[in-house]
N, CA and C atoms of all chains as a GROMACS GRO file, in nm:
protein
  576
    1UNK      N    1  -0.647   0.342  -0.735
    1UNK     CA    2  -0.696   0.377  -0.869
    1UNK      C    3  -0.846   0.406  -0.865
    2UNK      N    4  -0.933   0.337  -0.802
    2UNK     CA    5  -1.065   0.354  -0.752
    2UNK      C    6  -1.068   0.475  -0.700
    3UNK      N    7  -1.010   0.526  -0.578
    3UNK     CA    8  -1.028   0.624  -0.515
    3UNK      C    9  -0.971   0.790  -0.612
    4UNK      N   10  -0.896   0.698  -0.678
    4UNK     CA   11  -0.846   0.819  -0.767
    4UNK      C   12  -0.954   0.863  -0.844
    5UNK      N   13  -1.014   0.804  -0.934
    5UNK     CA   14  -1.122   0.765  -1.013
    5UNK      C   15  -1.232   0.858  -0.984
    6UNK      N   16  -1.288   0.798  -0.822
    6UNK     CA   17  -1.408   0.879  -0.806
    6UNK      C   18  -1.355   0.976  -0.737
    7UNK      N   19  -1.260   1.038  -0.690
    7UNK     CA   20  -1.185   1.157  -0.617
    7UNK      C   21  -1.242   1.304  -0.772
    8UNK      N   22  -1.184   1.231  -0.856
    8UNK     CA   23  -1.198   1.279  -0.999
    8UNK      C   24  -1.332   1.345  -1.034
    9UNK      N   25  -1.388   1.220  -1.061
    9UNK     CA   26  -1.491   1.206  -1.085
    9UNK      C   27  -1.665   1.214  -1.070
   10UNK      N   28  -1.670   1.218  -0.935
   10UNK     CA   29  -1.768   1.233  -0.819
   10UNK      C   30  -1.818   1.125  -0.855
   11UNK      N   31  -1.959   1.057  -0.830
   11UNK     CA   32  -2.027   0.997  -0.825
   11UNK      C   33  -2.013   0.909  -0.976
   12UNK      N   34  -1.999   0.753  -0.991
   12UNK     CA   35  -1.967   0.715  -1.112
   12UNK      C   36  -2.080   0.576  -1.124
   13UNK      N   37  -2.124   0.564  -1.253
   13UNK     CA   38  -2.210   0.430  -1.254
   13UNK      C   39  -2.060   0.330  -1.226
   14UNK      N   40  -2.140   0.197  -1.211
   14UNK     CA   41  -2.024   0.070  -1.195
   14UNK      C   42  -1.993   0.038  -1.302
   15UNK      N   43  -2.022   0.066  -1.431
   15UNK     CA   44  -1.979   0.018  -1.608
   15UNK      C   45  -1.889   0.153  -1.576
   16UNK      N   46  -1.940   0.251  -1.544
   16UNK     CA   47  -1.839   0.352  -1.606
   16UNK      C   48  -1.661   0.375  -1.499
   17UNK      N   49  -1.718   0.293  -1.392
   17UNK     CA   50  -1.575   0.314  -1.262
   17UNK      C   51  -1.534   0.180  -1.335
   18UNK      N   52  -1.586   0.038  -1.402
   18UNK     CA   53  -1.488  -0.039  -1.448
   18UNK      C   54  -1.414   0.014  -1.616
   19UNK      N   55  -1.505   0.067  -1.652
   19UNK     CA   56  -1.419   0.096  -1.766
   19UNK      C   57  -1.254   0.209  -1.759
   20UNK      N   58  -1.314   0.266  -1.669
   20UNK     CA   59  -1.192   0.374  -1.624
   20UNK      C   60  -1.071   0.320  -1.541
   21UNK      N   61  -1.117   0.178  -1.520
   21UNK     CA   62  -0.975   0.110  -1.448
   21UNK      C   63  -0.922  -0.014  -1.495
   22UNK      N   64  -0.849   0.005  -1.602
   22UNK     CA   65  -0.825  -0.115  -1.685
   22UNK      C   66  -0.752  -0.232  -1.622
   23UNK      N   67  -0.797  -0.327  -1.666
   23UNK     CA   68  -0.712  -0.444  -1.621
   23UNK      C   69  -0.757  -0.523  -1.496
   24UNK      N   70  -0.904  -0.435  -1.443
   24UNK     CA   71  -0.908  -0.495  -1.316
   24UNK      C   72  -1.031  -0.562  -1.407
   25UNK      N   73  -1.047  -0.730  -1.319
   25UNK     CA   74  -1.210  -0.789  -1.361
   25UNK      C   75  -1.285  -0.737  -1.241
   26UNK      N   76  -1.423  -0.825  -1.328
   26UNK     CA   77  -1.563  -0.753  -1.226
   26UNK      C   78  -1.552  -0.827  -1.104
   27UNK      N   79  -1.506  -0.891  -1.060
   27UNK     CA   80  -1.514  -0.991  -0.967
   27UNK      C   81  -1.423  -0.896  -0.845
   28UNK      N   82  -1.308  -0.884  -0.896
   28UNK     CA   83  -1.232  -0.785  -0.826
   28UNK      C   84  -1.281  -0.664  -0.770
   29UNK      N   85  -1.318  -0.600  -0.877
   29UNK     CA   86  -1.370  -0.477  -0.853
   29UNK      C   87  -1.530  -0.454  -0.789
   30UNK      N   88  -1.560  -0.591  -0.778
   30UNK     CA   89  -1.701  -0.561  -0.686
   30UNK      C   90  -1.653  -0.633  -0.562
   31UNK      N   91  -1.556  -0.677  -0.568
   31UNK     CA   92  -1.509  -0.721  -0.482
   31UNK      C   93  -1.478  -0.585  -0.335
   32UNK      N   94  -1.390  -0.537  -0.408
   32UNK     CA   95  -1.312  -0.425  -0.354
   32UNK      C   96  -1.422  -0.264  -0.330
   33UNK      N   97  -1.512  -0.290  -0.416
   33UNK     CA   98  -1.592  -0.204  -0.396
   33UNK      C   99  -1.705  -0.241  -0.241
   34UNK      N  100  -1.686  -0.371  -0.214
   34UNK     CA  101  -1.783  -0.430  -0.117
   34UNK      C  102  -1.711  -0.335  -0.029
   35UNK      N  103  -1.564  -0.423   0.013
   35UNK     CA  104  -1.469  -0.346   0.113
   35UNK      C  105  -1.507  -0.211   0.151
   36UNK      N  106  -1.530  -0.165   0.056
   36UNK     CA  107  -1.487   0.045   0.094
   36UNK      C  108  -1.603   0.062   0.103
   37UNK      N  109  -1.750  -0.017   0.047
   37UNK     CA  110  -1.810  -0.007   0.149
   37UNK      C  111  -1.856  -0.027   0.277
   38UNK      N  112  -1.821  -0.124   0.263
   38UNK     CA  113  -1.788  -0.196   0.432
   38UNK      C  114  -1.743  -0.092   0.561
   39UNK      N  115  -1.642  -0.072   0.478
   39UNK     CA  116  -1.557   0.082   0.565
   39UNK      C  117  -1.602   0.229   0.550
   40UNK      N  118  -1.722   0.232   0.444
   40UNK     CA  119  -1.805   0.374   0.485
   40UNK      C  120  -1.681   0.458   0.398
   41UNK      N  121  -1.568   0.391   0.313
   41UNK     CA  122  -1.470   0.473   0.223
   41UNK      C  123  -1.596   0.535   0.126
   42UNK      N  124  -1.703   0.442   0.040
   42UNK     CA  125  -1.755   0.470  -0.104
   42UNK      C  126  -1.930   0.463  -0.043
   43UNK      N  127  -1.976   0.486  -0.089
   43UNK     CA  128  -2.132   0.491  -0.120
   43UNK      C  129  -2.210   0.386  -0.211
   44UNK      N  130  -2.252   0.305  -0.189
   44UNK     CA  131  -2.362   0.292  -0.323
   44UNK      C  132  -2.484   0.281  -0.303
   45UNK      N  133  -2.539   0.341  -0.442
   45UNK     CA  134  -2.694   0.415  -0.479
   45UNK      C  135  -2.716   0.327  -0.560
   46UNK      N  136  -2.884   0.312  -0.544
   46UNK     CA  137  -2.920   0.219  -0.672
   46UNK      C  138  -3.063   0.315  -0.687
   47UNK      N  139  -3.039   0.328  -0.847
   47UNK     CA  140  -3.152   0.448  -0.916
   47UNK      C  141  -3.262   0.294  -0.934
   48UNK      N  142  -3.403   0.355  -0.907
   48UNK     CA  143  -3.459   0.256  -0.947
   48UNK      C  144  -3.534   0.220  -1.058
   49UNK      N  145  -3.399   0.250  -1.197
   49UNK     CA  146  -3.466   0.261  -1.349
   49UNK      C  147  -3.477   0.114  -1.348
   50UNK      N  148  -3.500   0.105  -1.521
   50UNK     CA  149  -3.567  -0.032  -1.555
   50UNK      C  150  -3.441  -0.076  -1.711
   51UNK      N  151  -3.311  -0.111  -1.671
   51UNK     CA  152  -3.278  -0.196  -1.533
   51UNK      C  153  -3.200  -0.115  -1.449
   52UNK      N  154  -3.177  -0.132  -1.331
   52UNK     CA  155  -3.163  -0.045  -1.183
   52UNK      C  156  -3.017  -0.013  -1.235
   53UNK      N  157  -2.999   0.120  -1.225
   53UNK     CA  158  -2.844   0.208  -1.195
   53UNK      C  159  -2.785   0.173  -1.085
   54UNK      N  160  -2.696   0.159  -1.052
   54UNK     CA  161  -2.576   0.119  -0.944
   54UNK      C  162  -2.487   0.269  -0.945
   55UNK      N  163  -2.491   0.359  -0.790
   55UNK     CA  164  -2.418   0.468  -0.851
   55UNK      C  165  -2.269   0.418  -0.739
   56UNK      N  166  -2.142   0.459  -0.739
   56UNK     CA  167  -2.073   0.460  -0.626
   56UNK      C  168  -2.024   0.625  -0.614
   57UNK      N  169  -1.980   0.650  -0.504
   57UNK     CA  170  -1.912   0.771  -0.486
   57UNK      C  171  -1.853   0.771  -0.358
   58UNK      N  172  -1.759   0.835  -0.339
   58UNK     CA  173  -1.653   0.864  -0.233
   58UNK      C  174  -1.732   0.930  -0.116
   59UNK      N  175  -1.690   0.865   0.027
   59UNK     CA  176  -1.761   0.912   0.189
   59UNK      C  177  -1.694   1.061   0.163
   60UNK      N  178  -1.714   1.152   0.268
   60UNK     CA  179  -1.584   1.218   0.304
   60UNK      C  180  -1.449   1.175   0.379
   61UNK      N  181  -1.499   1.064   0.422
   61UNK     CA  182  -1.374   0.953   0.473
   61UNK      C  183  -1.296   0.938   0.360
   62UNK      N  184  -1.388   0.871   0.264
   62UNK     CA  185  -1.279   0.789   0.094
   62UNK      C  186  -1.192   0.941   0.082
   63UNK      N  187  -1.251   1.075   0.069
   63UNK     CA  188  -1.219   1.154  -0.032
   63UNK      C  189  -1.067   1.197   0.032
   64UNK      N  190  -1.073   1.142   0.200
   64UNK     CA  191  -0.891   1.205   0.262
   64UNK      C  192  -0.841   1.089   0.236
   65UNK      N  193  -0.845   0.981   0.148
   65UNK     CA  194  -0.781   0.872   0.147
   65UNK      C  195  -0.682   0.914   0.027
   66UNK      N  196  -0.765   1.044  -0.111
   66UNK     CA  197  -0.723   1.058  -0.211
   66UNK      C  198  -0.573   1.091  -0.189
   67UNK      N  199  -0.573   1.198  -0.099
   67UNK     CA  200  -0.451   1.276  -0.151
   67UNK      C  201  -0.312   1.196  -0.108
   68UNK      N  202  -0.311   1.096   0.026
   68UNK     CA  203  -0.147   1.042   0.066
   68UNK      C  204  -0.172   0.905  -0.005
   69UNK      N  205  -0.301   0.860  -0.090
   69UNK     CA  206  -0.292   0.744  -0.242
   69UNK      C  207  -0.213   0.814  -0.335
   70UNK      N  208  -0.231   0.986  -0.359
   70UNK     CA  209  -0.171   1.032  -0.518
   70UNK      C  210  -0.011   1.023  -0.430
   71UNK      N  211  -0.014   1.055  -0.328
   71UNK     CA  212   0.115   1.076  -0.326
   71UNK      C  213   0.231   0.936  -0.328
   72UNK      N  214   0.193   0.815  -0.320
   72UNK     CA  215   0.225   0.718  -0.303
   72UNK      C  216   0.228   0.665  -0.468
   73UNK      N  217   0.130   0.719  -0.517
   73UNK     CA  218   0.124   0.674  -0.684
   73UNK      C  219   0.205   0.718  -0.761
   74UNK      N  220   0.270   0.896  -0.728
   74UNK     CA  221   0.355   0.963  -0.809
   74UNK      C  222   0.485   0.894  -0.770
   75UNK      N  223   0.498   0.850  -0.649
   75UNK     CA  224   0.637   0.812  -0.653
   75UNK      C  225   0.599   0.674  -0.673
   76UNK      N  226   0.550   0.595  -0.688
   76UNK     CA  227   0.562   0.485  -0.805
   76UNK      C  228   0.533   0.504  -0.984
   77UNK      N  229   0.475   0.587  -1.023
   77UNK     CA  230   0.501   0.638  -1.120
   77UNK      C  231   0.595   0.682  -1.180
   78UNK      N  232   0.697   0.774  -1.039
   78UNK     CA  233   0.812   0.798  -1.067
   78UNK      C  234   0.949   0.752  -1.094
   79UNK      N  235   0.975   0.651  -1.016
   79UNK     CA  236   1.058   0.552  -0.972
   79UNK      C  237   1.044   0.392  -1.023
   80UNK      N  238   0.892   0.399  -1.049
   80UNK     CA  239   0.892   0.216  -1.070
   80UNK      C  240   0.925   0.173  -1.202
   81UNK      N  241   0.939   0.293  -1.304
   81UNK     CA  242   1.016   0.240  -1.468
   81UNK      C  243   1.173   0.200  -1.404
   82UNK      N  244   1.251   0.268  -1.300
   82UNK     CA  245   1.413   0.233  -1.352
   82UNK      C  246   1.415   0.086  -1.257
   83UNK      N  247   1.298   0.080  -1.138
   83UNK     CA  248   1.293  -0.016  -1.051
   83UNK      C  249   1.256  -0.154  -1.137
   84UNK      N  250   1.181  -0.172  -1.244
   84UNK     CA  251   1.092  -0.249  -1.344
   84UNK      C  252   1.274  -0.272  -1.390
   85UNK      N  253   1.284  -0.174  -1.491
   85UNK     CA  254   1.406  -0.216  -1.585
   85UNK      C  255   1.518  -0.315  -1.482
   86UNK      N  256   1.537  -0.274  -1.348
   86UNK     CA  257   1.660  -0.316  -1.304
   86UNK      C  258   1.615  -0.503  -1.241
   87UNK      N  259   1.450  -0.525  -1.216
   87UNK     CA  260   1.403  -0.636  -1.253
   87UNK      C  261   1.415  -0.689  -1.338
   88UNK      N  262   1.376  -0.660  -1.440
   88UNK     CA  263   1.413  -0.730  -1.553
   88UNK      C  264   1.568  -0.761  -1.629
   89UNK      N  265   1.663  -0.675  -1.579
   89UNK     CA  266   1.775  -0.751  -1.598
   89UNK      C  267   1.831  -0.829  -1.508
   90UNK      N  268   1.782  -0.841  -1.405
   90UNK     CA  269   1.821  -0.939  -1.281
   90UNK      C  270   1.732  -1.064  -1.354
   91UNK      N  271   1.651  -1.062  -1.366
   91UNK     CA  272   1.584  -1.167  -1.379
   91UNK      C  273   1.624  -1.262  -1.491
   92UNK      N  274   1.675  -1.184  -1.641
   92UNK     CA  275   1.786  -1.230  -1.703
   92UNK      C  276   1.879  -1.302  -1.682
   93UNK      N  277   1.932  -1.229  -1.538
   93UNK     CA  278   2.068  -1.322  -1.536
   93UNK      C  279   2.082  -1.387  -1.427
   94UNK      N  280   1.889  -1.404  -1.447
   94UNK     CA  281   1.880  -1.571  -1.303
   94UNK      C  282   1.828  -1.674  -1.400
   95UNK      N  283   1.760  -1.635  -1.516
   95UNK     CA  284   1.684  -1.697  -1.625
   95UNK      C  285   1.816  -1.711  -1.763
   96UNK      N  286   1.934  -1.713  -1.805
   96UNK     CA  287   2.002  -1.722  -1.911
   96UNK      C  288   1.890  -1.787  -2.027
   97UNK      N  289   0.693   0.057   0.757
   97UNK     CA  290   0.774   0.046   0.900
   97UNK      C  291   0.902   0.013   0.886
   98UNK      N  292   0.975  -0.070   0.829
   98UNK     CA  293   1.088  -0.105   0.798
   98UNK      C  294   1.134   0.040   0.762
   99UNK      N  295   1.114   0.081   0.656
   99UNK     CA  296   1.132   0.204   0.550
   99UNK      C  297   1.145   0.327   0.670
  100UNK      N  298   1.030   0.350   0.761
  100UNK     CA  299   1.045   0.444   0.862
  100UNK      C  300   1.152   0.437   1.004
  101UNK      N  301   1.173   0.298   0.998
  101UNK     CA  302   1.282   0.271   1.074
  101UNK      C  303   1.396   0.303   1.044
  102UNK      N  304   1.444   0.282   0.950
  102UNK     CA  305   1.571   0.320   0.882
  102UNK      C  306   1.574   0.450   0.829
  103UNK      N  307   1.446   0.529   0.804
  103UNK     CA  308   1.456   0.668   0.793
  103UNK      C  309   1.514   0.731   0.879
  104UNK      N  310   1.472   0.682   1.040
  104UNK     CA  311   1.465   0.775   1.168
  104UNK      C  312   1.612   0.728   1.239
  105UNK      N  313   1.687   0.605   1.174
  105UNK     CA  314   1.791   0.575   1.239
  105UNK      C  315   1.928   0.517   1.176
  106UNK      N  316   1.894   0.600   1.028
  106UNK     CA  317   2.002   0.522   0.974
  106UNK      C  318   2.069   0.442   0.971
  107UNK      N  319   2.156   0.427   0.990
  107UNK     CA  320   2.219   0.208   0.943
  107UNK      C  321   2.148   0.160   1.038
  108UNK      N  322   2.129   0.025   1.031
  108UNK     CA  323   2.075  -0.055   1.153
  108UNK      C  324   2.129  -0.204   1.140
  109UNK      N  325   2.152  -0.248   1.250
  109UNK     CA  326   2.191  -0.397   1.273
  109UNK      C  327   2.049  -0.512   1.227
  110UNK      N  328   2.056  -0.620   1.192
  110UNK     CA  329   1.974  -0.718   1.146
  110UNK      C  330   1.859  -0.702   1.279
  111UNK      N  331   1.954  -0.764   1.400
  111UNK     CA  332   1.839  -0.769   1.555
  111UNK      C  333   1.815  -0.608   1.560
  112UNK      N  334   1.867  -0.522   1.560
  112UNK     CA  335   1.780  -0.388   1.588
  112UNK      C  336   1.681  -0.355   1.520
  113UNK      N  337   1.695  -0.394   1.416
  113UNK     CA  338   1.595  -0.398   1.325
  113UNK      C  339   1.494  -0.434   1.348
  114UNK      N  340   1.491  -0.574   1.368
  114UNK     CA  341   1.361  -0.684   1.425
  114UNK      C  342   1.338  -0.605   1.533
  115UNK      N  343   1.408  -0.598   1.624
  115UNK     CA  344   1.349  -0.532   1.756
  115UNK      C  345   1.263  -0.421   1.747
  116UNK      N  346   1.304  -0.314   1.677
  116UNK     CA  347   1.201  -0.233   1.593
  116UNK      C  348   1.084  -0.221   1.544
  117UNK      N  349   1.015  -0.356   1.454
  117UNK     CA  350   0.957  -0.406   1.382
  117UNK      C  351   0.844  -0.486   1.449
  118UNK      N  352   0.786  -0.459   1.569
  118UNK     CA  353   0.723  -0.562   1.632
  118UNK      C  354   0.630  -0.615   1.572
  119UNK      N  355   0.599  -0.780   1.596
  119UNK     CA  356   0.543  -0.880   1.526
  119UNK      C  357   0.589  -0.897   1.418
  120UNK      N  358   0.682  -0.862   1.339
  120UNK     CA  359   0.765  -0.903   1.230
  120UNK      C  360   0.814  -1.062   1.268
  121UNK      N  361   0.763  -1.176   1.185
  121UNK     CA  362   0.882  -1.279   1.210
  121UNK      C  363   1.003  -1.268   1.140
  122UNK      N  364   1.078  -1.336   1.166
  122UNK     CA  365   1.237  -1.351   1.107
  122UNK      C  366   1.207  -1.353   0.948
  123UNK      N  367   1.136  -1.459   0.901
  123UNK     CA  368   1.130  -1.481   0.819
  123UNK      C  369   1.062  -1.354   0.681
  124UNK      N  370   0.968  -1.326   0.758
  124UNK     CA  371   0.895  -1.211   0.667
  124UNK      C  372   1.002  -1.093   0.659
  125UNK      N  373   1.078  -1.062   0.776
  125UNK     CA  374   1.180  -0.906   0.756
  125UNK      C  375   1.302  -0.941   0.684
  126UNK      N  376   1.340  -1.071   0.665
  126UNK     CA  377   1.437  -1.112   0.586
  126UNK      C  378   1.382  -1.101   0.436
  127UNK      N  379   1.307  -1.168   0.401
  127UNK     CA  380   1.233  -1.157   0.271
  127UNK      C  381   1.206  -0.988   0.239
  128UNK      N  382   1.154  -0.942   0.321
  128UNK     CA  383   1.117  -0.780   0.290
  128UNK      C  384   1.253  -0.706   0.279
  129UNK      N  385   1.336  -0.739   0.366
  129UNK     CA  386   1.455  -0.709   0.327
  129UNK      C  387   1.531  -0.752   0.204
  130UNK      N  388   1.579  -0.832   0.155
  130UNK     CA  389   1.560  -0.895   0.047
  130UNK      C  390   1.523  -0.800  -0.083
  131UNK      N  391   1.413  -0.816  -0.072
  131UNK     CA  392   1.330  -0.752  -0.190
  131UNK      C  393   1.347  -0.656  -0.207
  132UNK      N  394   1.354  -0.535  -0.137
  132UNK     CA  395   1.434  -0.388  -0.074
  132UNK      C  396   1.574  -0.359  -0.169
  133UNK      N  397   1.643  -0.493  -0.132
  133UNK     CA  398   1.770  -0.457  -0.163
  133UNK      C  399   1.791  -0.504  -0.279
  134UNK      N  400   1.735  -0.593  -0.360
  134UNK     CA  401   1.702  -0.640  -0.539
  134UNK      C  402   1.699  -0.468  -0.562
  135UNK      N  403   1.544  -0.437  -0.531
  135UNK     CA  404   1.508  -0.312  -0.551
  135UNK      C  405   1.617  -0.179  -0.516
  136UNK      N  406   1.687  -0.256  -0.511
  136UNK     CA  407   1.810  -0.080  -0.404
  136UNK      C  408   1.726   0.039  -0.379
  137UNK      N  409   1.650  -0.006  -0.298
  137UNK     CA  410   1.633   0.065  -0.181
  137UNK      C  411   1.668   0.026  -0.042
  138UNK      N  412   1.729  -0.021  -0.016
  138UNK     CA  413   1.806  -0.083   0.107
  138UNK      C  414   1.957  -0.137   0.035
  139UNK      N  415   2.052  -0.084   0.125
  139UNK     CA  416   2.195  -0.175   0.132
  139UNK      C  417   2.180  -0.256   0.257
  140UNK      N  418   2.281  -0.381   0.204
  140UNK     CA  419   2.332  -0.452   0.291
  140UNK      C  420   2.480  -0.479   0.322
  141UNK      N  421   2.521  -0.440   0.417
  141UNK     CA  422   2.672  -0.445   0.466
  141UNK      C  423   2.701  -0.495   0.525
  142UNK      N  424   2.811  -0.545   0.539
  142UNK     CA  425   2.876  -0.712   0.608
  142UNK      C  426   2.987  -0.666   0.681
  143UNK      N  427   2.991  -0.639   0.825
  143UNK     CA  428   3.079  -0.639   0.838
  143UNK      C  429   3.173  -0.739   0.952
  144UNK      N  430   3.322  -0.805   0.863
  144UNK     CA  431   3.397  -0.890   0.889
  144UNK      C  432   3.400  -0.950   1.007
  145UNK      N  433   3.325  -0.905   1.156
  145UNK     CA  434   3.351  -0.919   1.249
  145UNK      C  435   3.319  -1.066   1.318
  146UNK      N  436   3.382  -1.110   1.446
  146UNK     CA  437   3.318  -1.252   1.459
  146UNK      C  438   3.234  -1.252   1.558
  147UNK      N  439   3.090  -1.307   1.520
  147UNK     CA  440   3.066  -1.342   1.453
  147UNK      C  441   3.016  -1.212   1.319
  148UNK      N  442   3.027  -1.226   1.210
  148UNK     CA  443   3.009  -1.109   1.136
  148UNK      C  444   2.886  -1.006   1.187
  149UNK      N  445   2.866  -0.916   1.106
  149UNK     CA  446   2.758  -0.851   1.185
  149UNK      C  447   2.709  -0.784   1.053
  150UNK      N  448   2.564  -0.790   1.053
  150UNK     CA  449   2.481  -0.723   0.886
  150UNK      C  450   2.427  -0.575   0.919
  151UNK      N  451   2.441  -0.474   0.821
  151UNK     CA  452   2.412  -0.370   0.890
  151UNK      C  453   2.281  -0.353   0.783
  152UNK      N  454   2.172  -0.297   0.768
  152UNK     CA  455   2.122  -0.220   0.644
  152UNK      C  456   2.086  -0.053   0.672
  153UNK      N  457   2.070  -0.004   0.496
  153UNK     CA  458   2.013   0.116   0.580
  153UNK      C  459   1.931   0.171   0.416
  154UNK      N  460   1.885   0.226   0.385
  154UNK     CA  461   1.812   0.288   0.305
  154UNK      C  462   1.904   0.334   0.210
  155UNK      N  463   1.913   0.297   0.059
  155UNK     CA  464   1.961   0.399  -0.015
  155UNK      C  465   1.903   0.507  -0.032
  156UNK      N  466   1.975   0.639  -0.136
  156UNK     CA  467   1.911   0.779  -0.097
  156UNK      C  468   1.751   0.742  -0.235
  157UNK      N  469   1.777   0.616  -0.328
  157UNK     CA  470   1.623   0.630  -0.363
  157UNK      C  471   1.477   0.591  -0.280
  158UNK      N  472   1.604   0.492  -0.148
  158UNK     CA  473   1.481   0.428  -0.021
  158UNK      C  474   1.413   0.530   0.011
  159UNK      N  475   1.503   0.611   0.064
  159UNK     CA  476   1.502   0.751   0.190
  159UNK      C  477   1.364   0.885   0.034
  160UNK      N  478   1.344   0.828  -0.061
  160UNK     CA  479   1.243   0.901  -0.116
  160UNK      C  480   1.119   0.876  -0.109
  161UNK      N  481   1.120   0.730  -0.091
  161UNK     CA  482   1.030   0.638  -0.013
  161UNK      C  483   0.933   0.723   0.121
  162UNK      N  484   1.024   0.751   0.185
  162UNK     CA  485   0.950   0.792   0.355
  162UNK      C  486   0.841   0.852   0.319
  163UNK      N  487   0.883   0.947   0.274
  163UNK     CA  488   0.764   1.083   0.274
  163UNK      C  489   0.594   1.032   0.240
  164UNK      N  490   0.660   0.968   0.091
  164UNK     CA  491   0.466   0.912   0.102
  164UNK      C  492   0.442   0.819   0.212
  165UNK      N  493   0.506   0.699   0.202
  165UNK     CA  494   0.436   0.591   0.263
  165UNK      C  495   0.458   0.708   0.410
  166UNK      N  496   0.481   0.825   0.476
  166UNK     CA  497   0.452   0.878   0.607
  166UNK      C  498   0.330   0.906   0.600
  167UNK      N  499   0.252   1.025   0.481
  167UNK     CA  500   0.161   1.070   0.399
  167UNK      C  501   0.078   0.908   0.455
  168UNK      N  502   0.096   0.798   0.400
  168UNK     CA  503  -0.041   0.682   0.392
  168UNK      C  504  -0.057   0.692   0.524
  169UNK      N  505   0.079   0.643   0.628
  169UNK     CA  506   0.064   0.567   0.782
  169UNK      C  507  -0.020   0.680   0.868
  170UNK      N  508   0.025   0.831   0.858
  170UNK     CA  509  -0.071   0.892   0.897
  170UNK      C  510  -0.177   0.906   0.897
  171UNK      N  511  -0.246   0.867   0.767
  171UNK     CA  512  -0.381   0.857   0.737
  171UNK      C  513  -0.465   0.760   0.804
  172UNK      N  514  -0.375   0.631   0.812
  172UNK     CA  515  -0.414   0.561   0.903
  172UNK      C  516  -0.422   0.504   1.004
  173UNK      N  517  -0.348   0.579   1.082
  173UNK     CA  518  -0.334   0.607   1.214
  173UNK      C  519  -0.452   0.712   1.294
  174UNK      N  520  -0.474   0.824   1.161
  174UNK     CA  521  -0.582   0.878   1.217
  174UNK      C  522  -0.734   0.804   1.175
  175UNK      N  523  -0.725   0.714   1.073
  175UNK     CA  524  -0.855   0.721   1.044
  175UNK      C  525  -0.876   0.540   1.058
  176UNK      N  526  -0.779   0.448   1.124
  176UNK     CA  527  -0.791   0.261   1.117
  176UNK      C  528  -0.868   0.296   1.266
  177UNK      N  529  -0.840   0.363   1.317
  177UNK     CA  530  -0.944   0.316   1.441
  177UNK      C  531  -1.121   0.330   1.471
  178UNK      N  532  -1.112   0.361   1.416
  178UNK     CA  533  -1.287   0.427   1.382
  178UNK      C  534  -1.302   0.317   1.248
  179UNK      N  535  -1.250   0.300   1.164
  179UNK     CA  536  -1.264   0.166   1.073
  179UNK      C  537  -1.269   0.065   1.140
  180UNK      N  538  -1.190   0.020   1.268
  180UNK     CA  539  -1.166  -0.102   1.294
  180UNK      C  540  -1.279  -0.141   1.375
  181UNK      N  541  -1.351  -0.016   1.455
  181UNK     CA  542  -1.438   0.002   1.566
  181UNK      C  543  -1.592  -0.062   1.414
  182UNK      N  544  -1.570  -0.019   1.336
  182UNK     CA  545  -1.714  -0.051   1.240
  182UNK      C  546  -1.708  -0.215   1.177
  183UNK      N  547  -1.575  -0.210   1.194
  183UNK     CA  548  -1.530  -0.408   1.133
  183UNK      C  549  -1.602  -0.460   1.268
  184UNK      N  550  -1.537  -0.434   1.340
  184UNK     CA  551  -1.574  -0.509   1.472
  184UNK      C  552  -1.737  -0.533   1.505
  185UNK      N  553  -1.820  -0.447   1.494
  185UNK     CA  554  -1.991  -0.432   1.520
  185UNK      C  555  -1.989  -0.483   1.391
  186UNK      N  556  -1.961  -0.463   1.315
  186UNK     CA  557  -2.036  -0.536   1.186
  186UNK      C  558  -1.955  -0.699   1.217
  187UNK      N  559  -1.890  -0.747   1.265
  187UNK     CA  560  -1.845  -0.847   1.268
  187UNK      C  561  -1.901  -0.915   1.348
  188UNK      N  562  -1.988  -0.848   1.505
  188UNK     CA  563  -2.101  -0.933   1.588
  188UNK      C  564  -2.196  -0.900   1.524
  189UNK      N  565  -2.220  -0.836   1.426
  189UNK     CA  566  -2.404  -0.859   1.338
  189UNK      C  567  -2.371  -0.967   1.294
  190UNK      N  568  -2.272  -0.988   1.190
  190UNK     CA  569  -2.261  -1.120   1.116
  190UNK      C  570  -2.247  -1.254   1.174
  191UNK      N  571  -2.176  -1.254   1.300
  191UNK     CA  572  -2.175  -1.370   1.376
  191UNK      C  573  -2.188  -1.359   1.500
  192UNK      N  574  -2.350  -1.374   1.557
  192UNK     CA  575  -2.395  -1.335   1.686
  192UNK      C  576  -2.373  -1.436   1.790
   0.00000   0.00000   0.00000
């Protein structure tokens, strides 16, 4: 979702890459942002306003990560509503 | 891997399986299996013999499966080694 994000997006402040990925906390997501930098996937810039900008953006490494992530997303996008529903009635009739 | 195993060889026995799967314990390919087959994307077939014998193999929503997760493994096949080579040096900076 990150990589999707700034694939999108190019270069994003860190308020604006958490607001665009709901559900994740900050803890997580600076978490995970350490990672990809770690791995030279993302970038981060710090503008030195008053108070300091945080920018991230995708290596050219992150940016070949985008396309076999979308492809892995569409087919969970695709597939994971009848996969969800058929959970939830199993789970029914382990839970009466 | 499981998923690509059974792509490339249709039905498979429980031990061929594992054998397949290296560093898989028993325990984790049973569970992954398992979960697979909640999910039907994997069957499991029994057949009567003594001692019985379990076959699985991908249903045709598993076998839709391959293509991306091929799409991810490639990616990182070409691109975990040059990651792993930067974990590693950054891993004797951090602990000399």
């Amino acid at each position: 979702m990150i990589v999707k994000t700034l694939a999108e997006s190019g270069e994003l402040r860190y308020a604006d890459l958490k607001r665009r990925t709901p559900g994740v906390s900050a803890k997580m997501l600076t978490q995970t942002l350490r990672g990809l930098e770690e791995d030279q996937l993302v970038t981060r810039r710090v503008e030195p306003s008053i108070p300091p900008a945080v920018y991230y953006a995708l290596t050219p490494l992150g940016l070949t990560l985008d396309e076999p992530l979308a492809a892995l997303r569409e087919w969970a996008e695709t597939h994971m509503p009848e996969i969800d529903a058929r959970r939830s009635r199993a789970g029914r009739l382990r839970n009466p």
